[in-house]
C-alpha positions in Angstrom: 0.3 -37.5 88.1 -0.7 -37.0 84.5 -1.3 -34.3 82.9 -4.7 -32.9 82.5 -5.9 -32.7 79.7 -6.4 -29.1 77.7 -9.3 -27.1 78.3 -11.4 -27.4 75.5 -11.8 -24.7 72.9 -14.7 -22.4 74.2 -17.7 -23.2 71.4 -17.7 -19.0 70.2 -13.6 -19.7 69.1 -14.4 -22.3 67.1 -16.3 -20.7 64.4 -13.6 -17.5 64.3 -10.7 -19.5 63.9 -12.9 -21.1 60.7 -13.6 -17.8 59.4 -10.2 -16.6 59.5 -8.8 -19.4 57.6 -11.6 -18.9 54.9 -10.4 -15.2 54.7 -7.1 -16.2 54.3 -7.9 -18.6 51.3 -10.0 -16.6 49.9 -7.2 -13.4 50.2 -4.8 -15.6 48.5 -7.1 -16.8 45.5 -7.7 -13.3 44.8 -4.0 -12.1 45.2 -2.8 -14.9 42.5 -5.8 -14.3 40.4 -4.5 -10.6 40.6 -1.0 -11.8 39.7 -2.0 -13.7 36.8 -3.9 -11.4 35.4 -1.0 -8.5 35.7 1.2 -10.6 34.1 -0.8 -11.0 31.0 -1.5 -7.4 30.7 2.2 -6.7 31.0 3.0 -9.4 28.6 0.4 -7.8 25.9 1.8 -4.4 26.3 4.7 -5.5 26.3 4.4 -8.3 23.4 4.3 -5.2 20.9 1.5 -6.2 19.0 -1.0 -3.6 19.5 -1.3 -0.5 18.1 -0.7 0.1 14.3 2.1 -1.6 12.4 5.2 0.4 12.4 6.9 1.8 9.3 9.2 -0.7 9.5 7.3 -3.8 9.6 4.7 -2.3 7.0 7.5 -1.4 4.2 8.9 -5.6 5.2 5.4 -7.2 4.6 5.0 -5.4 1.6 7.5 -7.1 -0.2 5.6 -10.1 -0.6 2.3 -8.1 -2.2 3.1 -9.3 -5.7 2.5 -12.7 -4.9 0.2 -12.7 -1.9 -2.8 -9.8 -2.7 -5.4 -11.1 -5.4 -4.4 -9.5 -8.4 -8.5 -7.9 -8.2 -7.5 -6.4 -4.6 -3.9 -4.2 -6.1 -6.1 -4.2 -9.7 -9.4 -3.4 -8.8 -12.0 -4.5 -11.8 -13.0 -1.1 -11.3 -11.4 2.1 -9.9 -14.0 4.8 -8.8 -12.3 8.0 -8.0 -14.4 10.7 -6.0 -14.0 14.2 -7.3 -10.7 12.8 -9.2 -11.5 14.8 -12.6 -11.1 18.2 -14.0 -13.2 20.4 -11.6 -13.6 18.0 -9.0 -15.6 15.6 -11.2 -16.1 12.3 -10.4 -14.7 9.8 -12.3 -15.0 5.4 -13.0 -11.6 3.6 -14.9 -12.5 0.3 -16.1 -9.9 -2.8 -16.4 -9.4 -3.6 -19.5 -5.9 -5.8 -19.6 -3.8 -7.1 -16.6 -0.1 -8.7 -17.6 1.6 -11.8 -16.2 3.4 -10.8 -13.2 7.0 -10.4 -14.5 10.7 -9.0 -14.3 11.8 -5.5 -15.5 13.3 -6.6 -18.8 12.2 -4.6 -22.0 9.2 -3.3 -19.4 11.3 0.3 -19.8 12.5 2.3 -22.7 16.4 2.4 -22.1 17.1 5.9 -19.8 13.9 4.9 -17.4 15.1 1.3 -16.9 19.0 2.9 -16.0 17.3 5.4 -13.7 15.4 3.0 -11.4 18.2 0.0 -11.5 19.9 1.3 -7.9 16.8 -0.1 -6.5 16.5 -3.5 -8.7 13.5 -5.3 -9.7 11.9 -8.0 -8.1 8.8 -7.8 -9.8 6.8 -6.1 -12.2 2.8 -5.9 -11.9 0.7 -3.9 -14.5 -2.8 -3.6 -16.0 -4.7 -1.1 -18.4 -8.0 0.7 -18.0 -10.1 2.6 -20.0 -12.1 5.3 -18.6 -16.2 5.4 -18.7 -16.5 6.7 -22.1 -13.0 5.3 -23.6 -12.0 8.1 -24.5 -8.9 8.0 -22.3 -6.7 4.5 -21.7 -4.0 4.0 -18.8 -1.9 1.8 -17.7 -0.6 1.2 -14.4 2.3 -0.4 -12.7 3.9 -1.2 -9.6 7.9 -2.3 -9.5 8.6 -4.5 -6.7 11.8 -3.0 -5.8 14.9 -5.1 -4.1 16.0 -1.9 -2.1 16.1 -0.9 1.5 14.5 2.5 2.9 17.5 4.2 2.8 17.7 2.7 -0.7 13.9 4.3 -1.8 15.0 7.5 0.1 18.0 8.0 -2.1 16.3 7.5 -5.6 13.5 9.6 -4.0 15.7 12.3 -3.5 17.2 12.0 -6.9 14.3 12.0 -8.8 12.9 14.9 -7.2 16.1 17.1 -7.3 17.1 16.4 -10.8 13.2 16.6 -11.5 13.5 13.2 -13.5 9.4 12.6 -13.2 9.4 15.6 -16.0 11.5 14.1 -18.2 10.1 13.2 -21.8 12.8 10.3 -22.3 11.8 8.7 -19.0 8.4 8.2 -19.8 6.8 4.5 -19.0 6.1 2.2 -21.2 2.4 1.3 -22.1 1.0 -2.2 -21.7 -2.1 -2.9 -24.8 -3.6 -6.1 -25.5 -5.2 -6.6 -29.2 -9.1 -7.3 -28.9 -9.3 -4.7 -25.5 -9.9 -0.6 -26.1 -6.3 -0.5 -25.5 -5.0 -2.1 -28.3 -3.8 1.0 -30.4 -1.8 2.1 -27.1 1.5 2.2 -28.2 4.5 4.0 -27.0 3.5 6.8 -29.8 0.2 7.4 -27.8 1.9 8.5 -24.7 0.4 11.7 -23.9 1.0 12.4 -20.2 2.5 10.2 -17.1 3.5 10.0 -13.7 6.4 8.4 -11.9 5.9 7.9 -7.9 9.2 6.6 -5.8 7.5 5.3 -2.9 9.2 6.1 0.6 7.2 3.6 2.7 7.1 1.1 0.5 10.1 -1.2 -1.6 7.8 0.2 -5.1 7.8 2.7 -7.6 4.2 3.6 -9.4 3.6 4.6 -12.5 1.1 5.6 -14.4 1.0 6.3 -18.4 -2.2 7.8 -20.2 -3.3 8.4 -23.7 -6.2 9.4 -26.0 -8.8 6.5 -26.3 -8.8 6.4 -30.4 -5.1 6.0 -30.3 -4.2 9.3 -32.1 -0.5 9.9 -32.0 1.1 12.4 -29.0 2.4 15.6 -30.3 3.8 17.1 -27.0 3.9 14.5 -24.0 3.5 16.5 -21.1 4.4 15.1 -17.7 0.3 15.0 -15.4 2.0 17.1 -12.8 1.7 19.8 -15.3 -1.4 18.9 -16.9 -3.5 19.7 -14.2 -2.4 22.8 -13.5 -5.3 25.2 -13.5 -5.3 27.3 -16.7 -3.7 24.7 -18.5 -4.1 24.5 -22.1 -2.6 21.8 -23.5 -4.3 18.7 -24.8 -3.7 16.6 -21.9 -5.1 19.2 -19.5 -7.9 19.7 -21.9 -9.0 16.2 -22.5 -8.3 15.5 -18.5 -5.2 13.0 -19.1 -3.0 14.1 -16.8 -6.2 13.6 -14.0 -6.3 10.6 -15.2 -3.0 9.8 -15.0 -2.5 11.1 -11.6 -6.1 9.3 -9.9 -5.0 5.9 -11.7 -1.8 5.9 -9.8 -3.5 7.6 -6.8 -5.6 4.7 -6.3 -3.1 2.2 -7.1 -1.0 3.7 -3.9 -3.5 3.3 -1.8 -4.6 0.4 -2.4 -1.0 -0.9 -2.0 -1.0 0.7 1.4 -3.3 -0.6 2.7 -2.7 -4.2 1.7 0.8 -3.7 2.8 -0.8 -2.4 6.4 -3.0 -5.5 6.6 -0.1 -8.0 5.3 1.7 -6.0 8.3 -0.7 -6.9 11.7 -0.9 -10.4 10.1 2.4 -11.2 10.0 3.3 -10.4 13.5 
């Protein structure tokens, strides 16, 4: 005889086998939703990108700053520095000259140029300001280095331990342009000066100041000294060697930051 045929499905089962595959799609959309989205979390924490840019990666994208930063973003037109003169006061440098971009040659008197050439140049950037009232001039300059960390660590190291930021015959060289304030500022003018060998980044700043009427230096004194409180000399007096230091102050950190920015883009 043949077979009967299966009971039918009683009507209540039919609607709770439904539901239970629904439940089951619905479990598995939600699962690889959850998969997806846990591996693109782990992929962004792992991909290294956030967080601020490491030493590393900041002092390698700043070796392209020479050529890559508007020369008005490491230059500023203007440099306003809070509380950055004698007694706290506030003080404005205005630009006054800005050289061609350009190699270390004849950029140095003789003894400077030996001290820094471990490192190498790559590139030379300077400009000149004059202060509010010109009655002070400074240039500025940043040397684009060829050198390694370990490289800036050494000279670092050197220059503080043989104390060769002090040293009268390692003084910068100034940078005037005829028709500016600064055109009297000669290498005779040099009253005070600052020499930074930068750690985090591949460049040495400088900084060289003298008197706005371009009357000669009698006794260059290096600005770390000048603004020593109590200090009598005419740099400390007249507030060169506050100059000198904000001017180079403000060059660093605007370098800094460019290199930080140059950093997160470049990964």
């Amino acid at each position: 005889m043949p077979p009967e045929p299966a009971a039918p499905l009683p009507p209540a089962a039919r609607p709770r086998r439904s539901r239970v595959r629904t439940a089951a799609a619905a479990l598995c959309l939600v699962l690889g939703v959850g998969l997806l989205g846990g591996a693109a979390t782990g992929a962004w924490l792992t991909s290294g990108t956030s967080g601020p840019p490491s030493a590393a990666e900041t002092f390698t994208s700043a070796r392209d700053l020479w050529h890559t930063v508007p020369v008005d973003e490491l230059f500023p037109r203007t440099l306003d520095g809070a509380n950055a003169g004698p007694g706290g006061a506030d003080r404005v440098w205005i630009r006054v000259a800005v050289a061609p971009d350009s190699g270390c040659a004849e950029a140095f008197d003789e003894l400077l140029a030996k001290a820094l050439a471990p490192v190498g140049c790559e590139r030379l950037l300077r400009a000149t300001y004059v202060d509010e009232t010109s009655s002070s001039v400074t240039t500025v300059g940043a040397v684009f280095t060829k050198a390694d960390r370990a490289g800036m660590t050494e000279l670092r190291q050197r220059f503080t331990e043989e104390d060769l930021g002090a040293r009268t015959d390692l003084m910068p060289r100034t940078y005037a342009v005829r028709g500016t304030p600064s055109a009297g500022f000669g290498d005779a003018q040099r009253v005070t000066w600052t020499v930074r060998v930068r750690t985090d980044l591949p460049v040495v700043v400088y900084a060289v100041t003298g008197f706005g009427d371009g009357r000669p230096a009698t006794a260059p004194q290096p600005a770390t000294e000048a603004v020593r409180d109590g200090e009598t000399s005419a740099a400390a007096q007249a507030g060169l060697g506050h100059a000198a230091q904000s001017v180079a102050d403000l060059t660093e950190d605007g370098l800094r930051d460019a290199a930080a920015r140059a950093a997160r883009e470049d990964r």
